[in-house]
Each structure stands twice: as structure tokens, then as C-alpha cells.
C-alpha positions in Angstrom: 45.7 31.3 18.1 43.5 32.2 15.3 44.4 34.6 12.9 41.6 37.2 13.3 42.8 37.5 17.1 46.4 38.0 15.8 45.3 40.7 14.1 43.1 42.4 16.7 46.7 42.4 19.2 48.3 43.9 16.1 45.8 46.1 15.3 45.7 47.3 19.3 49.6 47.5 19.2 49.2 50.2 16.6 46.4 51.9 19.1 43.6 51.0 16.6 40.3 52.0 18.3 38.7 49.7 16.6 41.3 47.0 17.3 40.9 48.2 21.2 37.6 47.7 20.9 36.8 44.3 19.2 39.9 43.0 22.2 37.7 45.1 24.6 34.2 43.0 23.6 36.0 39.8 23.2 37.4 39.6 26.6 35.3 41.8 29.1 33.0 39.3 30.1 35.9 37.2 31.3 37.9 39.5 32.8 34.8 41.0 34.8 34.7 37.9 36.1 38.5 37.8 37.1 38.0 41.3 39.0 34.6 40.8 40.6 36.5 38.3 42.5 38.2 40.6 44.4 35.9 43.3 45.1 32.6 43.8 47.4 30.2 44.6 44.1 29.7 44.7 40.6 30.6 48.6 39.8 33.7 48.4 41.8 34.6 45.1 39.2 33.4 47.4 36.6 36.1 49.8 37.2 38.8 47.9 38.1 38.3 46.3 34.3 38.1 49.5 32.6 41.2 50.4 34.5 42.7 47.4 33.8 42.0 47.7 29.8 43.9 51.0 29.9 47.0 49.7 31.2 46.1 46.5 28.9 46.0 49.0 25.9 49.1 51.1 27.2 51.3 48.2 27.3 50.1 46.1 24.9 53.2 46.8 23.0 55.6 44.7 25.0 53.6 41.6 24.9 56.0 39.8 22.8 53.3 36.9 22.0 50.0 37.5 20.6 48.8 34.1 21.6 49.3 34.7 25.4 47.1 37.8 25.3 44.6 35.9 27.2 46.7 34.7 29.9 48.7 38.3 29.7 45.3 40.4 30.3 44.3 38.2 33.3 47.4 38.9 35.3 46.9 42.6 34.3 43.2 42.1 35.9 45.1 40.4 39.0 47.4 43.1 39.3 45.0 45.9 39.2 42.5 44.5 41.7 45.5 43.4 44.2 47.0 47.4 43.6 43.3 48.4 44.4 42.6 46.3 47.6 46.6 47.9 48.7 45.0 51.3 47.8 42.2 51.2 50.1 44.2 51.2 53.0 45.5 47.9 55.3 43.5 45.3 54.7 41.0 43.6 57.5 42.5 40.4 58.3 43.0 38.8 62.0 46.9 38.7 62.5 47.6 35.6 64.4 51.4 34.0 64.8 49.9 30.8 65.3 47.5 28.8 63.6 44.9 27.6 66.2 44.2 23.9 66.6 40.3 24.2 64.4 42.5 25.3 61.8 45.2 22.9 61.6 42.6 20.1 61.9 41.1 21.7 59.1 44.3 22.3 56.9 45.2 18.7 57.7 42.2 17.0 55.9 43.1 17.1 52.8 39.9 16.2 51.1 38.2 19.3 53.1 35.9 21.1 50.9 33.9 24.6 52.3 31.3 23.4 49.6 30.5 20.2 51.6 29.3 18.4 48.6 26.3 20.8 48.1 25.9 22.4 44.7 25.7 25.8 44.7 25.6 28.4 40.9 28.1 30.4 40.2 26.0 33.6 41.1 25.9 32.4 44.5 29.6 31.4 45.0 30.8 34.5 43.4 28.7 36.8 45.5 29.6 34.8 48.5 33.4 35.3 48.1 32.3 39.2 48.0 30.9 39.0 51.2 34.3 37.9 52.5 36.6 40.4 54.2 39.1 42.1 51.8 42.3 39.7 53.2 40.2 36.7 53.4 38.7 37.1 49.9 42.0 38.0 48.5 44.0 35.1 50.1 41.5 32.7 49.0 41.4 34.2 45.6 45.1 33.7 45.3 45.0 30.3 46.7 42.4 28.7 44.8 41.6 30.7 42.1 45.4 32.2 40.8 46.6 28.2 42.8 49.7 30.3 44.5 51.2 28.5 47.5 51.6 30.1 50.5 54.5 31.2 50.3 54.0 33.2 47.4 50.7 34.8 48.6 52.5 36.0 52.3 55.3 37.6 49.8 53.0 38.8 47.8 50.9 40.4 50.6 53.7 40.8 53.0 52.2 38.9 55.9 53.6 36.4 57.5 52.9 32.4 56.0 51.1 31.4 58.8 48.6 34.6 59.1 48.2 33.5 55.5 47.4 29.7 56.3 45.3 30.9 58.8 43.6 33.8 56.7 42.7 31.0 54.1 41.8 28.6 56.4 39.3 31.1 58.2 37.7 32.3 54.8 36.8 28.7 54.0 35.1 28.6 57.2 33.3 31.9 56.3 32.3 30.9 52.9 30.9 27.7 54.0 29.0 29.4 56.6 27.8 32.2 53.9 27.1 29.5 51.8 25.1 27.3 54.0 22.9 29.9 55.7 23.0 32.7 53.3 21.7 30.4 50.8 19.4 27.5 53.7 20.6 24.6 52.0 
């Protein structure tokens, strides 16, 4: 890590507001990026990052590290956008004990992609994944974005593996479908 950046954590460890804001400007562009993942629109990314920068700034003290600041802030960013999809209530997911047979033909073919070769901006994949349901955007977030196995996302959700195999499986569905007729290619 480069000095200058070294400074800027040490600078924000000593609650510098110019520190805070040079680590602010650095990384919000990123880190917007990290929340609008989770959420339905822009403003509601927009807050989750400011809310996540004071809790960044808060505990910015017990990053032991400077160099994993980047890594450190983005689980903070994680973190606040999986405590704000908790907050809103349960979460709209379909809760099925078994995965049907579409799916597990699906989740079988391991070269399956919801893309389907077509190339599509970022812009359009990014506001796609906000069109998803809150479970469906979250558990593909956490699959393929954060790479968490199963496993890990039904602890970390507290559904069961399979609503979560099935939860991912089904928002892959969705986003090709977004994707495909949203966009008519």
C-alpha cells in the first residue's frame, strides 16, 4: 500500500475530517457500487454508504492493517446492506424444501450462464439485479458477487441450503429473463 493511503487510515484513526474525507472520495465510488447491489435504487445505495462510512469511521480504530482498508470497508458495505434488507422486515423469497427438477437440471450444467453469451453493460446488469426480489438479489449477490457457498449464505440468512440453492437458481432465471426482454436482445 502506498504511503499517502497509510496516512489517510492514520489520519482517520485520529478522527481527522480531512483524513475522513480524502478515505471518503477515494473509495465512494466503489463502495456505491458494493451497496447498490443490494438495494431496489440509487438513493437507497446512497444511504446505505453514508451509513456504512460512519460505522467505517467509528471503527476504524481496530483495523489493525492499513493495507486491508479496502477489503475491510467492503465487508462493512456488505454488512450494512445485509443488516438493512434484515431491517425491512422478512424478506420475499419462495420457501421450497425441495429443489424442483428445472432447477436441478439447471444447477447440474455447470457451464450454465443467465448471460447466455449476450453482452450486456454494466448499467444494465446492475439495474437488472435491482429488479430482483430482495432474497433472490441477496442470495445471488452472495453467491457470485461475495463467492460464499451455500452453506454459508443459508447460515448467514438462516434459510434452509436448499431454499438457498433454489433462491439462486430461480434469480438466475429471473435475471436472464430481465435481461433478455427488459433489454430485446
Amino acid at each position: 500500500m502506498n504511503t499517502e493511503l497509510e496516512q489517510i487510515v492514520e489520519g482517520c484513526k485520529k478522527k481527522q475530517p480531512l483524513a475522513q474525507k480524502l478515505l471518503y472520495e477515494k473509495f465512494a465510488p466503489e463502495m456505491l457500487g458494493v451497496c447498490m447491489r443490494y438495494t431496489h435504487s440509487r438513493d437507497e445505495a446512497q444511504d446505505l454508504l453514508h451509513d456504512g462510512f460512519i460505522k467505517v469511521f467509528e471503527s476504524i480504530g481496530s483495523l489493525k492493517k492499513s493495507s486491508s482498508v479496502r477489503s475491510w470497508m467492503y465487508k462493512v458495505m456488505v454488512n450494512e446492506s445485509l443488516s438493512y434488507l434484515t431491517k425491512l422486515g422478512p424478506v420475499n423469497y419462495m420457501d421450497f424444501d425441495t429443489v424442483d427438477e428445472e432447477d436441478e437440471e439447471i444447477m447440474a450444467q455447470t457451464d450454465y450462464s443467465p448471460w447466455e453469451g449476450k453482452v450486456f453493460s454494466m448499467e444494465q446488469i446492475v439495474n437488472a439485479i435491482q429488479m430482483l426480489p430482495d432474497f433472490y438479489r441477496m442470495v445471488f449477490n452472495l453467491h457470485e458477487v461475495e463467492e460464499m457457498d451455500y452453506p454459508e449464505i443459508a447460515k448467514q440468512t438462516g434459510k434452509s441450503v436448499s431454499t438457498v440453492r433454489s433462491g439462486y437458481s430461480r434469480a438466475c432465471k429471473m435475471l436472464r429473463n430481465i435481461l433478455l426482454n427488459y433489454y430485446k436482445l
